[in-house]
BAKERO-192691 format. One line per field, with one value per residue: residue in three letters; x, y, z of N, C-alpha, C, O, CB in turn. Coordinates in pm, whole numbers, plus 50000, padded with zeros to 5 digits. Glycine has a CB too. Layout:
REM residues N
type: c(ALA, ...)
neast: c(X, ...)
nnorth: c(Y, ...)
nup: c(Z, ...)
caeast: c(X, ...)
canorth: c(Y, ...)
caup: c(Z, ...)
ceast: c(X, ...)
cnorth: c(Y, ...)
cup: c(Z, ...)
oeast: c(X, ...)
onorth: c(Y, ...)
oup: c(Z, ...)
cbeast: c(X, ...)
cbnorth: c(Y, ...)
cbup: c(Z, ...)
***
This chain:
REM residues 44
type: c(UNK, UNK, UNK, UNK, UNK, UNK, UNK, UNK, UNK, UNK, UNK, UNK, UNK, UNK, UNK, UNK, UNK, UNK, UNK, UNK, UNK, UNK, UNK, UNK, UNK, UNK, UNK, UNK, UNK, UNK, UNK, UNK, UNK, UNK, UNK, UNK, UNK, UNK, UNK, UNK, UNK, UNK, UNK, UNK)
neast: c(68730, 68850, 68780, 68825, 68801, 68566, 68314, 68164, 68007, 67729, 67420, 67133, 66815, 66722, 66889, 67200, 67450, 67713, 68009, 68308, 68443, 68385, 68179, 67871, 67619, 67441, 67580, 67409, 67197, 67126, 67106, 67262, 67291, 67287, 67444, 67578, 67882, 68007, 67964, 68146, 67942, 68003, 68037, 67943)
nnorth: c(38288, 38548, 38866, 39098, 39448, 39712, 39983, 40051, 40208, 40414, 40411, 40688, 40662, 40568, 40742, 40754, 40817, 40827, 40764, 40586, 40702, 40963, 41193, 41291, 41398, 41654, 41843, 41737, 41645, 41399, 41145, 41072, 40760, 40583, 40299, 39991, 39823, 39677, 39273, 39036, 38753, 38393, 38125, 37811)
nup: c(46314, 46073, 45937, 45747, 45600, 45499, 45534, 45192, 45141, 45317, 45409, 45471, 45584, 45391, 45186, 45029, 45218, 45280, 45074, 44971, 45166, 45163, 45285, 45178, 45290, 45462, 45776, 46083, 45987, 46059, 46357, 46713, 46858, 47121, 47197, 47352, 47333, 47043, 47027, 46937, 46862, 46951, 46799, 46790)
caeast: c(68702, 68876, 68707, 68854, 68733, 68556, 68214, 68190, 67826, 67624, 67249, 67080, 66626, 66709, 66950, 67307, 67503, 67891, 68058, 68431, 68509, 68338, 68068, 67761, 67500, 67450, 67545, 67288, 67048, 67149, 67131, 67302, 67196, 67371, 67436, 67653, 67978, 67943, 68091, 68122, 67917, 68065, 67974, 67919)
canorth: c(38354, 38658, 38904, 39225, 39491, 39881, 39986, 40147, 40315, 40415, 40463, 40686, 40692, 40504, 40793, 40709, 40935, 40813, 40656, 40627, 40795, 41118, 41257, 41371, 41466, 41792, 41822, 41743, 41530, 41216, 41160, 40950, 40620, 40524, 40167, 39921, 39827, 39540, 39208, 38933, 38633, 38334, 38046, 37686)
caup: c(46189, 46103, 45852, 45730, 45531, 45510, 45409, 45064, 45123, 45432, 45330, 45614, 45573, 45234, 45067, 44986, 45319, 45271, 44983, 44929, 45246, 45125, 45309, 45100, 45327, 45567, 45895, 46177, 45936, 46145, 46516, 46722, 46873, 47182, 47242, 47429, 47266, 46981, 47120, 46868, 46863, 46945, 46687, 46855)
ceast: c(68756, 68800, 68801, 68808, 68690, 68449, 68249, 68126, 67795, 67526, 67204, 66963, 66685, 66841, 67103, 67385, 67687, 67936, 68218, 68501, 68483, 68231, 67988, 67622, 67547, 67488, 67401, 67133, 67043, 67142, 67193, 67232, 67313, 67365, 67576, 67795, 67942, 68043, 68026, 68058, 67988, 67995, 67984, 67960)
cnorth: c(38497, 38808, 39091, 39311, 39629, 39895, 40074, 40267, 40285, 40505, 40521, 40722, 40652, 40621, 40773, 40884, 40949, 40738, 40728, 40654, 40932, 41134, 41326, 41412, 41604, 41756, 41798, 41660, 41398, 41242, 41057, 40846, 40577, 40365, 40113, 39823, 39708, 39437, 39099, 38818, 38494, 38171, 37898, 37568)
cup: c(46197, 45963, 45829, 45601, 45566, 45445, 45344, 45037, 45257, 45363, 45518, 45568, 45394, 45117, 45136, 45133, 45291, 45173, 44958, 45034, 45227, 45200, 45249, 45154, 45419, 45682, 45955, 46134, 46025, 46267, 46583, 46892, 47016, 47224, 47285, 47277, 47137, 47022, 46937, 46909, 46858, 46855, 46770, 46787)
oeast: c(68728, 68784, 68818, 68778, 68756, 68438, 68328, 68148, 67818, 67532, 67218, 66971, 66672, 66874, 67126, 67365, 67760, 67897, 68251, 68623, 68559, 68154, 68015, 67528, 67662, 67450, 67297, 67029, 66950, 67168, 67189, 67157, 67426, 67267, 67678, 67772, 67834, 68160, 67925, 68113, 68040, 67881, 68091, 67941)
onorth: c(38569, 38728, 39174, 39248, 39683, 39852, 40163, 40367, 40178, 40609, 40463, 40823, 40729, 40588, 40775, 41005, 41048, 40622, 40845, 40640, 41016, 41047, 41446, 41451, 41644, 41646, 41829, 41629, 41319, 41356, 40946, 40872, 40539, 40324, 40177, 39783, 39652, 39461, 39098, 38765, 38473, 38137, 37906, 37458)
oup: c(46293, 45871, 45918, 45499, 45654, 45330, 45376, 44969, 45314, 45298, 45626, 45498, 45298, 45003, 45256, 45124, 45286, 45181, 44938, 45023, 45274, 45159, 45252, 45084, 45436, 45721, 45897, 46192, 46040, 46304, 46529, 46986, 46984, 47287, 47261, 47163, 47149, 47047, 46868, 47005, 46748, 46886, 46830, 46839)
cbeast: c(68551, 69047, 68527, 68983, 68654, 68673, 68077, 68165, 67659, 67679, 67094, 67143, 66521, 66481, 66896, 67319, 67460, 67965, 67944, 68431, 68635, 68299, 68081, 67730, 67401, 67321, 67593, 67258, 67066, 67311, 67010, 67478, 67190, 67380, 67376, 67513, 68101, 67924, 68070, 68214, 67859, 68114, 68067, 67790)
cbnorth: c(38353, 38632, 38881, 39225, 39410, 39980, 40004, 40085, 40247, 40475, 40253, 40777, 40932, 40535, 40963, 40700, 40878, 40747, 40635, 40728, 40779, 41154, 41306, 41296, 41356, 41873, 41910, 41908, 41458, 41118, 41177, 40981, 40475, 40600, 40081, 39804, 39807, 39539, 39129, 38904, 38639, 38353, 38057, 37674)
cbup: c(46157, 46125, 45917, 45741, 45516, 45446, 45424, 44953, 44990, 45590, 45227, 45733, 45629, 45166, 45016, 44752, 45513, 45393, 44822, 44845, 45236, 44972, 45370, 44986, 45414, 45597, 45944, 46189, 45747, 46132, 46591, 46710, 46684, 47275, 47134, 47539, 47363, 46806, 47377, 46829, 46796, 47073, 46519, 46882)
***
């Protein structure tokens, strides 16, 4: 399966943070989250 595509909106604590490729919130309101790379699921 191949899937392509771009989100339109990132919501961060419920309010609307990125749309378009524009940035509409403040610096430093967000924090970040470290985690391990994302691997795709393989479907059976």
């Amino acid at each position: 399966m191949t899937v392509q595509g771009w989100p339109q909106m990132t919501f961060v604590r419920g309010e609307l943070a990125m749309q378009d490729g524009k940035v509409l919130r403040s610096r430093g309101e967000g924090r970040y989250l470290p985690a391990a790379p994302f691997r795709m699921p393989t479907l059976s």
